[in-house]
C-alpha positions as CSV (number, residue, x, y, z in Angstrom):
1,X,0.0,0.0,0.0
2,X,1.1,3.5,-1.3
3,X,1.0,6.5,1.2
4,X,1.4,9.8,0.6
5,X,1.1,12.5,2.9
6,X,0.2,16.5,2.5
7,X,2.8,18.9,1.8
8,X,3.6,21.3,4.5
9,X,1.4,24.3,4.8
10,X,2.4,28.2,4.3
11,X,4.1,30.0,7.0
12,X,1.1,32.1,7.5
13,X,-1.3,29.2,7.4
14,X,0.5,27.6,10.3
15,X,-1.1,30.2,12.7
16,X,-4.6,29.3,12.0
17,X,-3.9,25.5,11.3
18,X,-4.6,22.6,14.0
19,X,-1.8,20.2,14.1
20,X,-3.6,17.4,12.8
21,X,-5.2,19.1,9.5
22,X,-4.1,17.8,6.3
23,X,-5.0,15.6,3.3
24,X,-3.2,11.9,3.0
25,X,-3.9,9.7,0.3
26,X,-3.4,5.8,0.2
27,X,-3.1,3.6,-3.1
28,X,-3.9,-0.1,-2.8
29,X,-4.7,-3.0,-5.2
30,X,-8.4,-3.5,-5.9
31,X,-8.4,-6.7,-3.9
32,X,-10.2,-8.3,-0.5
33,X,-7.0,-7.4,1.2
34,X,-6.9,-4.1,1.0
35,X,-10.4,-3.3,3.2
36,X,-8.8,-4.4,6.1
37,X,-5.5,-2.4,4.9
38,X,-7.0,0.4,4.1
39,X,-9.3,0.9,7.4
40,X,-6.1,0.0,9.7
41,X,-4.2,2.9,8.0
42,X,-7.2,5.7,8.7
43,X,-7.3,4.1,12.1
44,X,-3.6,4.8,12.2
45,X,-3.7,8.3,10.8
46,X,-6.2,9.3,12.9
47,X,-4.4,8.1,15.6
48,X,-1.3,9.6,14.6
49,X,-2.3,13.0,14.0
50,X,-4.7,13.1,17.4
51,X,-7.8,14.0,15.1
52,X,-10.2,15.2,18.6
53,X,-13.1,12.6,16.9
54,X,-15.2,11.0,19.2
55,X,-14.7,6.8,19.5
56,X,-18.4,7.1,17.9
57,X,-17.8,8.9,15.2
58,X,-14.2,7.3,14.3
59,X,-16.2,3.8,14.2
60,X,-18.7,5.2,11.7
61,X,-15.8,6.4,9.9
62,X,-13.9,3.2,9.7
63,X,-16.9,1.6,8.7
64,X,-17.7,4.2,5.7
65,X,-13.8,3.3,4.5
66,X,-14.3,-0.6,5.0
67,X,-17.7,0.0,2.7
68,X,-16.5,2.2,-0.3
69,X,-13.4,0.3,-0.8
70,X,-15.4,-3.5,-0.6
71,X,-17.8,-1.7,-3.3
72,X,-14.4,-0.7,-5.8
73,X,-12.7,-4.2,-5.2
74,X,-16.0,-5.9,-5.7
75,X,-17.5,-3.6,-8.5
76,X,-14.7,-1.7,-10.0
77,X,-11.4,-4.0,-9.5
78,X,-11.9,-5.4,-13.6
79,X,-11.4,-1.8,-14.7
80,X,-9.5,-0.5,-11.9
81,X,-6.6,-2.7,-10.8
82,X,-5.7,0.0,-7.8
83,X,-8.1,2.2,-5.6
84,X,-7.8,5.3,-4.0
85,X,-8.7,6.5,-0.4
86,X,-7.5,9.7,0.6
87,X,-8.7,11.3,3.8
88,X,-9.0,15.1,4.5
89,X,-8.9,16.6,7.7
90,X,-10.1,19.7,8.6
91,X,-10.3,22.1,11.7
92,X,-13.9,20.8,12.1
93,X,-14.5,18.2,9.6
94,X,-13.3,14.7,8.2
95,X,-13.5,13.7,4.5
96,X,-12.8,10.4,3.7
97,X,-13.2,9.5,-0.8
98,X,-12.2,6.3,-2.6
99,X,-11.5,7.1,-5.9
100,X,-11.4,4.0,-8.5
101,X,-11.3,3.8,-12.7
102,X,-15.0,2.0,-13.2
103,X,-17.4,4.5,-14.8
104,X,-20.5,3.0,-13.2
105,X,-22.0,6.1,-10.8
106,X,-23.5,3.6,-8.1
107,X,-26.3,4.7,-6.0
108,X,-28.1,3.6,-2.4
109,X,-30.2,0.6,-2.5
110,X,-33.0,0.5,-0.2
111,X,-33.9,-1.9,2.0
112,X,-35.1,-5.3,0.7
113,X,-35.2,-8.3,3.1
114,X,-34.9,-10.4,0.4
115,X,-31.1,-9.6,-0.7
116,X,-28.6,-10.4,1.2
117,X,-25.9,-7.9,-0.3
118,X,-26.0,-4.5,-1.7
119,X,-26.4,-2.3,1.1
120,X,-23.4,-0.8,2.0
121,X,-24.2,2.4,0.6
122,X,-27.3,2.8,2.1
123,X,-25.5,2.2,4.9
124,X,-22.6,4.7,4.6
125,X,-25.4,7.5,4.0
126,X,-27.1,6.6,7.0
127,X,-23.9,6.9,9.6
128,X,-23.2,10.1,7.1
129,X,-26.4,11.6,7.7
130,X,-26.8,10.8,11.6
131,X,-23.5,12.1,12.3
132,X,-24.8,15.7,10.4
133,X,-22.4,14.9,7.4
134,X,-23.2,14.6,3.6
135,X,-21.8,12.1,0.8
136,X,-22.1,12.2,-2.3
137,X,-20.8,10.0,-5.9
138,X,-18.4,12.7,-8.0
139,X,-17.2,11.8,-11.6
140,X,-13.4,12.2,-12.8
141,X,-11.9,13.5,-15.4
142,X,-10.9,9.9,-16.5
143,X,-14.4,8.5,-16.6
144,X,-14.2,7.3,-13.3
145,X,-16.0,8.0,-9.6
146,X,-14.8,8.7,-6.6
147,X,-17.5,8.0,-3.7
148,X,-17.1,10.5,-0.7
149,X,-18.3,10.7,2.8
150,X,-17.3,14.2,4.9
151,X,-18.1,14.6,8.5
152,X,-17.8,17.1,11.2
153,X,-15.3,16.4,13.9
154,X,-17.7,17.9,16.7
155,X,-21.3,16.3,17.5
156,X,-24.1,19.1,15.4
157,X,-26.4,20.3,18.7
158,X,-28.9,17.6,19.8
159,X,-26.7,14.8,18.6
160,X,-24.7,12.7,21.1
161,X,-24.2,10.2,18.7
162,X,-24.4,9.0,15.7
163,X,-26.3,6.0,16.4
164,X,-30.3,6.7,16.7
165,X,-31.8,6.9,19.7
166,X,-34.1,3.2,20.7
């Protein structure tokens, strides 16, 4: 697996900058391997840079990587040998994108009982949207998608977590 990190900020952005801001990005075959991989290394990074995320919120995370990058080994990995994940960190916010070559623009399935698979979106907006975050699918300039998730680093008022309530 490929890291690369953020290159150091301006002198006069360093004022205003938390230590832990920046934008990594990780490269990886499009194989089963590589969910595990690429989860451990945003666990990692979080961990490294002391990202203030609540446990909650940095499980929903983790989750939302092991998701997109299942959906681009299993969907994507014919047309795209290697995926993307990068993961931006803000002063409030988290972003985290995997960015593969497939040109399909996938979308949320809802619920059906009778499937046993094909969820995973459905359940990365959910976790997106109870933590006050938005996703969303983007195209690239190589015909290809990159599926994001961003979400704020602080709980939104009236939210202690992003699990629902019983």
């Amino acid at each position: 697996m490929e890291i690369r990190g953020s290159l150091p900020p301006e002198p006069a952005a360093l004022a205003r900058q938390q230590s832990y801001e920046g934008v990594w990005r990780f490269t990886a075959p499009a194989v089963d391997v590589s969910v595990p991989q690429a989860r451990h290394a945003v666990r990692d990074l979080l961990r490294r840079q002391r990202v203030p995320a609540h446990e909650d919120l940095v499980q929903g995370l983790l989750l939302i990587v092991s998701e997109l990058v299942t959906n681009a080994v299993r969907h994507a990995a014919l047309l795209s040998p290697q995926v993307a994940v990068e993961v931006a960190i803000g002063a409030e916010w988290i972003r985290v994108s995997v960015e593969d070559n497939h040109p399909y623009r996938p979308r949320a399935l809802e619920t059906d009982c009778g499937r046993t698979g094909g969820r995973g979106l459905l359940l990365v907006r959910e976790i997106t949207e109870e933590a006050g975050g938005v996703c969303d699918v983007e195209q690239t300039a190589n015909g290809g998608k990159i599926v994001w998730a961003a979400l704020p680093l602080a709980p939104l008022p009236g939210i202690t977590s992003p699990r629902r309530a019983p």
